[in-house]
C-alpha positions as CSV (number, residue, x, y, z in Angstrom):
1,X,33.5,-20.2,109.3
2,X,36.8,-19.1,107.7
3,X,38.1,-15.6,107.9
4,X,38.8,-13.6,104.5
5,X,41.2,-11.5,103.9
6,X,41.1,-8.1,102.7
7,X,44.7,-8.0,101.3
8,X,45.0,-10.9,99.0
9,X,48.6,-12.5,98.2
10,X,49.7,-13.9,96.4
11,X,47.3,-12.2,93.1
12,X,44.4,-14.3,91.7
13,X,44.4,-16.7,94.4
14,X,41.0,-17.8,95.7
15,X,42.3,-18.2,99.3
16,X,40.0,-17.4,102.7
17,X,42.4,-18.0,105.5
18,X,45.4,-17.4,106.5
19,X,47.9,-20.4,107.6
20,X,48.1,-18.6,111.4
21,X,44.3,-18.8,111.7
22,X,44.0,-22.6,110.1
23,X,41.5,-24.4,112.6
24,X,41.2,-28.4,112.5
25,X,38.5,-29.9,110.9
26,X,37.5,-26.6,108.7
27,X,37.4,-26.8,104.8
28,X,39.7,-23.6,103.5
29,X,41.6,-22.7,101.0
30,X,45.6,-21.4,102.2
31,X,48.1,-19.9,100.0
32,X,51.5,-19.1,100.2
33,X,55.2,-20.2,99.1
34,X,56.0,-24.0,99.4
35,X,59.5,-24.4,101.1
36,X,61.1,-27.7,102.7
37,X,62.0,-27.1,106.3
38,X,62.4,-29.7,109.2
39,X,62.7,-32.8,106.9
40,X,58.6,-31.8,105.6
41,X,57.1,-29.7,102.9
42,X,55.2,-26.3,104.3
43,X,53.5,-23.4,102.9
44,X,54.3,-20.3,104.2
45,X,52.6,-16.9,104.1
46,X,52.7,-13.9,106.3
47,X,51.0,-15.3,109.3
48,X,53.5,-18.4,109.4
49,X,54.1,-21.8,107.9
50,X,52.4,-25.3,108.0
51,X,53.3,-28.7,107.2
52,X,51.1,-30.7,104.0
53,X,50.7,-34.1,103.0
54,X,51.3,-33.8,99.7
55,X,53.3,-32.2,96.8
56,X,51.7,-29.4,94.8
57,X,54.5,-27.8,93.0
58,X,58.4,-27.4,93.0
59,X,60.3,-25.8,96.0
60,X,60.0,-22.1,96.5
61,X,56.7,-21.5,93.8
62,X,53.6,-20.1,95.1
63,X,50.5,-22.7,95.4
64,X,47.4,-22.5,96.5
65,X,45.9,-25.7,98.2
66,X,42.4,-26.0,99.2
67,X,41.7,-29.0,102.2
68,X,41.4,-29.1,106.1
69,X,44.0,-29.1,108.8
70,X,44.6,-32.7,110.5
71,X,47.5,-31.7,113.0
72,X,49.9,-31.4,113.0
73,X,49.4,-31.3,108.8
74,X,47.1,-30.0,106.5
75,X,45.5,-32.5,104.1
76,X,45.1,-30.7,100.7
77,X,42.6,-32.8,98.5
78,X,43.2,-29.8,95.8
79,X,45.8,-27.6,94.6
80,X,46.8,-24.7,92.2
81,X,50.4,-23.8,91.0
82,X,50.2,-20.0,90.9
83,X,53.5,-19.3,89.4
84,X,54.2,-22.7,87.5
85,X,56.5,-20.9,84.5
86,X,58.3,-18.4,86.4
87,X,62.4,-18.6,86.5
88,X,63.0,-16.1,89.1
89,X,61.3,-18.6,91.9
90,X,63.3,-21.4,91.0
91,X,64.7,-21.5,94.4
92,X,68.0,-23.1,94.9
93,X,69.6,-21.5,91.5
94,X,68.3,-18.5,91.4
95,X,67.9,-16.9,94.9
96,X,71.7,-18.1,95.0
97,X,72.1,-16.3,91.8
98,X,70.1,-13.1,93.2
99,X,73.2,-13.2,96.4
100,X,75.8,-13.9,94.4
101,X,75.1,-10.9,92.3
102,X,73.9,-8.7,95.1
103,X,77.6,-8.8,97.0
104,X,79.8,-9.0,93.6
105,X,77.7,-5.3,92.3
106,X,78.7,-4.4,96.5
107,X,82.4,-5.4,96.2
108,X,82.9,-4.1,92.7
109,X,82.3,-0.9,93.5
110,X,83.7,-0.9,96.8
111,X,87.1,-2.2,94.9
112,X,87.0,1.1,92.3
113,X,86.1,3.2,95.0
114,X,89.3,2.9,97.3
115,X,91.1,3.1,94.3
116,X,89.9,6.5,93.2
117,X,87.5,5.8,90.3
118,X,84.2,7.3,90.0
119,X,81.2,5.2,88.8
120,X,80.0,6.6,85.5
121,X,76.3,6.2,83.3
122,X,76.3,7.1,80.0
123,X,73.2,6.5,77.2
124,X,72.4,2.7,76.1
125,X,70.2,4.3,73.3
126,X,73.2,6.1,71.0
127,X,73.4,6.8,67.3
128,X,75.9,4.2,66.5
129,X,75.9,1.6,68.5
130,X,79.7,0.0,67.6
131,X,81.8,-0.8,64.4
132,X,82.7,-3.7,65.0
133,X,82.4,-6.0,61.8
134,X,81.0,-9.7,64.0
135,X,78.4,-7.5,66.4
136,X,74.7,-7.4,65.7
137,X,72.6,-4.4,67.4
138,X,69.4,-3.8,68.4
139,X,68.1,-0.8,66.6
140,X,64.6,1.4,67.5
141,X,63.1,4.9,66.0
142,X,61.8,7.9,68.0
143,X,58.6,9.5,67.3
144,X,60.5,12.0,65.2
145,X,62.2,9.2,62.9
146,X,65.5,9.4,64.2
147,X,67.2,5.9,63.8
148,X,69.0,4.4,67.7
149,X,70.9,1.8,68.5
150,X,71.1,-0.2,71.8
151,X,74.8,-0.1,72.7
152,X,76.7,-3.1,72.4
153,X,79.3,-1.3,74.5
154,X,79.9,2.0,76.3
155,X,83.0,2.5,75.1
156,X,82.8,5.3,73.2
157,X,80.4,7.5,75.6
158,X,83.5,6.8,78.5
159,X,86.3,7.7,76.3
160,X,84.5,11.0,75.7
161,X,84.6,11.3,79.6
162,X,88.3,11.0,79.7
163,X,88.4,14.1,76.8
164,X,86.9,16.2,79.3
165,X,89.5,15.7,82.6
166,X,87.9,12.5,83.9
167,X,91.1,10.3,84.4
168,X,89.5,7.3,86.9
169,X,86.2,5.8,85.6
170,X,84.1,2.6,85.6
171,X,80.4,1.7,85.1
172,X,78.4,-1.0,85.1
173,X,75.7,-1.4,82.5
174,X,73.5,-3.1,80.6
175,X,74.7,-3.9,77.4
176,X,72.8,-5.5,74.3
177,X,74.2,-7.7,71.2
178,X,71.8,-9.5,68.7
179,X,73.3,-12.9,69.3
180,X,71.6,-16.4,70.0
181,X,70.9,-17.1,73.8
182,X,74.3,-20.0,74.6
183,X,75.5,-21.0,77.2
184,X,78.1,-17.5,77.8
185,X,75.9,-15.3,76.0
186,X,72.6,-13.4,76.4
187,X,71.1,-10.5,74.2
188,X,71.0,-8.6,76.9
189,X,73.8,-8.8,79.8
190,X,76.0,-6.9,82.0
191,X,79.0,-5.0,81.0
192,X,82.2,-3.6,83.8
193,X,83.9,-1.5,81.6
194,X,86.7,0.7,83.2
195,X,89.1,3.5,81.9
196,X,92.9,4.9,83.6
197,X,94.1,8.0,82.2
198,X,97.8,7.7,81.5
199,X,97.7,4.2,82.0
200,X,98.8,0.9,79.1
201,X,97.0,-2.5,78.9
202,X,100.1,-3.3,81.6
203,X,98.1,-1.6,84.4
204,X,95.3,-2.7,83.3
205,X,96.0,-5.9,83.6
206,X,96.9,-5.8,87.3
207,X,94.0,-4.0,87.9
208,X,92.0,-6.8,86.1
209,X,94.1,-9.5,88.2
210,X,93.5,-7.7,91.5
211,X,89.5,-7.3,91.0
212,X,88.8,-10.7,90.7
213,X,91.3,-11.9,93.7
214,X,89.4,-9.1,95.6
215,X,86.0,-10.4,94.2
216,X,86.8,-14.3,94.9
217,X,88.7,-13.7,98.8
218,X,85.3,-11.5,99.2
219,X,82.4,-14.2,98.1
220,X,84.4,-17.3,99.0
221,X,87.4,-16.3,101.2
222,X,89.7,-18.0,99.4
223,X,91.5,-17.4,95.7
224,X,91.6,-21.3,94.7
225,X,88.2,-21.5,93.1
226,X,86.5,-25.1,91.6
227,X,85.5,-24.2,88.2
228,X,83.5,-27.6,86.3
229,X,86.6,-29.8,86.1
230,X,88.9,-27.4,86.8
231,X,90.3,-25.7,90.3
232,X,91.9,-22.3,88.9
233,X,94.2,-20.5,91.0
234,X,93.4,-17.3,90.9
235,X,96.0,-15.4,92.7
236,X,98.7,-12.8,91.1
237,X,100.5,-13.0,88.3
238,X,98.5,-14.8,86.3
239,X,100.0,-16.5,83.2
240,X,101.1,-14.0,80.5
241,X,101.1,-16.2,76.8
242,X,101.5,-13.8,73.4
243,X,99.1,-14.8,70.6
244,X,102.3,-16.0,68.9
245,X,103.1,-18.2,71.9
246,X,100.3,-19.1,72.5
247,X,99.9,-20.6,68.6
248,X,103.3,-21.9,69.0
249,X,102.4,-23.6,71.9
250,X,98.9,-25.1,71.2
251,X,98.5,-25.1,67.7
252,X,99.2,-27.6,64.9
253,X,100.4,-24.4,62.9
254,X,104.1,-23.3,62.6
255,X,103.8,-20.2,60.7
256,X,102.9,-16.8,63.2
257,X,99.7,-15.0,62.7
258,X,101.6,-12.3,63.9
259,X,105.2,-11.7,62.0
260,X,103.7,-13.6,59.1
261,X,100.0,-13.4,58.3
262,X,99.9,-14.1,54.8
263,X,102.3,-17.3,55.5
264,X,100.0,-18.3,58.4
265,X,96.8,-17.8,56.5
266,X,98.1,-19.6,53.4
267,X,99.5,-23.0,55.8
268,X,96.1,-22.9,57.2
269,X,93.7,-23.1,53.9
270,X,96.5,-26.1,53.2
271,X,95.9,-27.9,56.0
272,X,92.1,-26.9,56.2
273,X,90.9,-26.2,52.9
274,X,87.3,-26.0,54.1
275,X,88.7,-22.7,56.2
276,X,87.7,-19.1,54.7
277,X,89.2,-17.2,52.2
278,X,90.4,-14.3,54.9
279,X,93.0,-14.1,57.6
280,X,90.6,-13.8,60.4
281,X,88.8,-16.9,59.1
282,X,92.3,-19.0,59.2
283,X,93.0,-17.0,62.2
284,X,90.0,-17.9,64.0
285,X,89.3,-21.0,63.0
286,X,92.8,-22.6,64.7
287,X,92.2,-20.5,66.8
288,X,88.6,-21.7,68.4
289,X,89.7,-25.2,67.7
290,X,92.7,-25.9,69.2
291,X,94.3,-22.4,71.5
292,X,91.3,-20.9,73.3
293,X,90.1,-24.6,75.1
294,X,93.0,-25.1,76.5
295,X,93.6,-21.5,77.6
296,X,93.8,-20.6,81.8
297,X,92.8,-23.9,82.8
298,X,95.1,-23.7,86.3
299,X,95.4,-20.3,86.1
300,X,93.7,-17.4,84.2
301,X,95.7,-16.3,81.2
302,X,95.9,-12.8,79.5
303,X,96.4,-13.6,75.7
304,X,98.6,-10.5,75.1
305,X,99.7,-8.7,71.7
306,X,96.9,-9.7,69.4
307,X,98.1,-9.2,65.4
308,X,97.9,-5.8,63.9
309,X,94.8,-6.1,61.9
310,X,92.8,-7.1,65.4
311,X,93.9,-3.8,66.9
312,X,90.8,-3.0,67.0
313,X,90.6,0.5,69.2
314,X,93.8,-0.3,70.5
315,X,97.4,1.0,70.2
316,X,99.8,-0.8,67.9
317,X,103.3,-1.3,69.4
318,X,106.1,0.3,68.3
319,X,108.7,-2.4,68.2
320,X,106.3,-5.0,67.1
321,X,103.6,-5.8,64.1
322,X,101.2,-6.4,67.0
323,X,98.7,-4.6,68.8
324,X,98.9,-3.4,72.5
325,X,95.6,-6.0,73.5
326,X,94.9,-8.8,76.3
327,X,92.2,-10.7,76.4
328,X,91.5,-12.8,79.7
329,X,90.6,-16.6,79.6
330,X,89.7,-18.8,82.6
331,X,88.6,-22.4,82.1
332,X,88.8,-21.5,78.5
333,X,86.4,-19.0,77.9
334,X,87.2,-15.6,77.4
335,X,86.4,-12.6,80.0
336,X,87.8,-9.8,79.2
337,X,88.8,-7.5,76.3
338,X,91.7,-4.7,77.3
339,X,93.3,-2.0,75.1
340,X,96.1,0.2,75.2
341,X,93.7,2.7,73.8
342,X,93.8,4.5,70.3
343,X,93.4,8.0,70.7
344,X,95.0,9.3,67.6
345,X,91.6,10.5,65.8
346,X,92.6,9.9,61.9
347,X,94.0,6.6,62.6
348,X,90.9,5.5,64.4
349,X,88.7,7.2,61.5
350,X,90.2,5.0,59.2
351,X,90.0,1.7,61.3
352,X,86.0,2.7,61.6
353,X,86.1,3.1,57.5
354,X,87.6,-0.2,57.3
355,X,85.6,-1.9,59.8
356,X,82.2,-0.5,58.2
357,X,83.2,-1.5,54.8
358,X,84.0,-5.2,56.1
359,X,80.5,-5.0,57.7
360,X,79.6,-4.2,54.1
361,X,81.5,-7.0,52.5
362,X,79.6,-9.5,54.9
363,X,76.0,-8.6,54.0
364,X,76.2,-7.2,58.0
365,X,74.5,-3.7,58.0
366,X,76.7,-0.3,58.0
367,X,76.6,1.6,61.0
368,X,77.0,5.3,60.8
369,X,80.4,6.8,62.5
370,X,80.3,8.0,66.0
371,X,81.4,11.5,65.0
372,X,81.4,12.8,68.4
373,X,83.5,10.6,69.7
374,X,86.1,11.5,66.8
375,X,85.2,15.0,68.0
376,X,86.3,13.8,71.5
377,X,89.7,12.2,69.9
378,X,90.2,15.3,67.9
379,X,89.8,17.8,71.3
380,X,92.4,15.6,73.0
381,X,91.6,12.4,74.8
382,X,95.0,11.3,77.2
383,X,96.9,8.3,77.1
384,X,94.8,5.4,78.5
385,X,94.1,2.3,79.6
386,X,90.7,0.3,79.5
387,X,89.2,-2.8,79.6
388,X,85.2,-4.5,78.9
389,X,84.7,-7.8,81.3
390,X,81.7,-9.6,80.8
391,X,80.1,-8.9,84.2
392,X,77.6,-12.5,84.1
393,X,80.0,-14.8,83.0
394,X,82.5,-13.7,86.0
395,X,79.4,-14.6,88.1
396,X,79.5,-17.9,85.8
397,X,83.0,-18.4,87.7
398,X,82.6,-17.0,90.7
399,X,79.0,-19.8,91.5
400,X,80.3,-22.2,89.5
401,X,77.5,-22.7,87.6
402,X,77.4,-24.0,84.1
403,X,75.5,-21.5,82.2
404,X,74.9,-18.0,82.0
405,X,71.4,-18.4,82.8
406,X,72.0,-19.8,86.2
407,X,73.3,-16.2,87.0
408,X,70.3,-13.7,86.0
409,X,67.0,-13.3,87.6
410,X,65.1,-14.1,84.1
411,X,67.0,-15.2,81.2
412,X,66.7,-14.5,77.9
413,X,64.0,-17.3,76.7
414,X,61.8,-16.2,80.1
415,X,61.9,-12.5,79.8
C-alpha cells in the first residue's frame, strides 16, 4: 500500500510516496527535482534520490513520474513536467547566474564599505523620472490622480543626499527604462550608482577601475578575464582614449566632434547622406558604427571628455569645449556612465529646458522638472564625483555569458 503524504511538494502534484519509502514491485507515483548524478538521471525530494529509466524533462525541473521501483531504478511508465516553462530552474545557467550574483551584491558592498561609503535607498516611484531626451519611462497614477514615474535612474534622489552633508554614498537599485528586451538591455535591471563629495570624474575613475579588479580577483581570483573572443585585462590603468582620439583613431572622419561640431556634422551627412539632420545623429551614427566596437577589447577603456552639448549633468571643462565625462567600454559595450557633476543650479535648469524641449522635438513625451532637486542645487550641493554602472551587464563580464538574460533569475519575456 503506498504511504501519503500530508505535506505535498512540489504543488498540484498527484504523488503518494516518498522516494525514501519506494518499495519494489509497488505501483506509486514519486515527485521531486530531476538532477544527473553518478553518470544516471535521479529524482530527488526530501527523503533522498533515485535513479530512472527514462527522461521526463530537462535537468533541474520538477517531474512527477508514476511507475514501480525495479532496483536499483525506478521504471516510470508515466510522467508529468510540473514546471516545464519556468526560467529560474534552468539549471546550469541560472543557478550559476543566482551565485554569481549572490557574491558580486556580497563584494560590492564589502568594497564601498572599507572605503567609507554608506549604502543609500531612495524612491523608484518619483515625479519625474529623468530628462534625458533617448529614455522612455514607465509611468503609473495613485488613487488620488497624481501622475509617477518608475525611475530610470537614482540620480537625482542621491545628489539631494550630498546637499544635506552625505559626502560617501552608493546604492544598488532597481532601475526601469521602456526599451526592447536585447541582448544588454532589460526594462527592468540593476543599477550601482555611487557619489564622492569633492571628488572629479578622475577619482572616479580609479574607483571604477579598482571595483571591478576587486570584483574579478574576488569571483575568479585572477584579473585576466575570457570575455567571447576576447581575454581583457583588467588590471590598473586601464586605457584612457578622448572622444576626439578616439574618432581620430577609429573613424573614417577627420573633422573633431569636439573642436569642430558643425565641420564634423557637415563631413558626415557628405559621406553618409542617409545620416540625420542633427549633430548627435552624425555623432552617433560614426560613432555606433565604427568607434564603440572596437573599444576595450584588451583592456577596458574610459572614453573621456565627451563634446559639450553631451554634458549632460556634467561639468564642462574650463580649458576645453568638452565636457568633464567617461564612459567605460569592455569588449565593446559600454558599462558605465561618470560625471564630474553639475551642481551650478541655473545652468542645469537650462540643460533640463533644453533637454525637455528636444524630448518635444522628437514626438518623445515632456517630463516635468525635478524641482526639488533644483531646490537641492540651489541649497548647495558640493563638488562631486559620480558614476551609473549597469550592475547585469558587469555580471554579463564577470560569467561570461552572452546575454543579459543568462544573468537574472527571470528575464524580461518570463516575468
Amino acid at each position: 500500500m503506498a504511504r501519503t503524504e500530508s505535506n505535498a511538494f512540489p504543488a498540484r502534484t498527484i504523488r503518494n510516496t516518498r522516494v525514501g519509502d519506494l518499495r519494489p514491485g509497488e505501483y506509486v507515483t514519486i515527485a521531486g527535482r530531476l538532477i544527473e548524478s553518478s553518470g544516471s538521471l535521479r529524482i530527488r525530494d526530501a527523503s533522498g534520490e533515485i535513479a530512472i529509466d527514462s527522461r521526463p524533462g530537462e535537468i533541474h525541473e520538477i517531474v512527477e513520474c508514476t511507475g514501480r521501483l525495479r532496483p536499483p531504478t525506478f521504471s516510470v511508465e508515466a510522467f508529468r513536467r510540473l514546471t516545464p516553462s519556468t526560467r529560474a530552474l534552468d539549471a546550469s545557467t541560472s543557478r550559476r547566474a543566482i551565485r554569481v550574483r549572490a557574491n558580486a551584491l556580497r563584494e560590492t558592498r564589502a568594497y564601498f564599505h572599507d572605503l567609507g561609503f554608506i549604502e543609500v535607498e531612495t524612491p523608484c516611484l518619483v515625479p519625474s523620472p529623468g530628462m534625458e531626451p533617448h529614455l522612455r519611462s514607465f509611468s503609473t497614477r495613485s488613487s488620488r490622480g497624481a501622475l509617477r514615474f518608475l525611475h530610470t535612474s537614482p540620480e537625482y534622489a542621491m545628489k539631494r543626499l550630498l546637499s544635506t552633508g552625505e559626502e560617501r554614498v552608493y546604492q544598488i537599485c532597481k532601475t526601469f527604462r521602456d526599451e526592447p528586451f536585447a541582448r544588454y538591455h532589460s526594462g527592468e535591471f540593476t543599477m550601482l550608482e555611487w557619489y564622492r563629495a569633492f571628488a572629479s570624474y578622475e577619482e572616479i575613475a580609479r574607483d571604477v577601475e579598482r571595483l571591478v579588479v576587486h570584483l574579478a580577483r574576488k569571483l575568479h581570483g585572477a584579473t585576466p578575464l575570457a570575455y567571447g573572443k576576447d581575454t581583457i585585462d583588467l588590471s590598473a590603468p586601464w586605457e584612457r582614449l578622448t572622444v576626439e582620439q578616439a574618432f581620430r583613431r577609429f573613424s573614417t572622419i577627420q573633422t573633431s566632434p569636439v573642436t569642430d561640431p558643425d565641420g564634423f556634422t557637415a563631413e558626415v551627412h557628405k559621406a553618409h547622406p542617409s545620416s540625420g539632420a542633427t549633430f548627435e545623429d552624425a555623432f552617433f551614427q560614426i560613432f555606433l558604427e565604427q568607434v564603440e566596437p572596437r573599444l576595450g577589447r584588451q583592456k577596458p577603456t574610459l572614453l573621456m571628455d565627451y563634446p559639450e552639448s553631451m554634458a549632460a549633468l556634467s561639468k564642462c571643462r574650463t580649458t576645453a569645449p568638452a565636457a568633464e565625462r567617461f564612459e567605460v567600454y569592455v569588449a565593446g559595450v559600454e558599462l558605465a556612465n561618470a560625471f564630474t557633476e553639475l551642481n551650478d543650479p541655473d545652468e542645469q535648469r537650462r540643460r533640463l529646458k533644453v533637454e525637455r524641449r528636444e524630448r518635444s522635438r522628437t514626438g518623445m513625451p515632456e517630463h516635468p522638472i525635478d524641482e526639488a532637486f533644483l531646490d537641492a542645487l540651489e541649497i548647495g550641493m558640493p563638488p562631486a564625483g559620480g558614476i551609473a554602472l549597469g550592475f547585469d551587464r558587469l555580471l554579463m563580464l564577470l560569467s561570461n555569458v552572452p546575454h543579459i538574460e543568462d544573468t537574472l533569475s527571470f528575464p524580461d519575456p518570463d516575468i
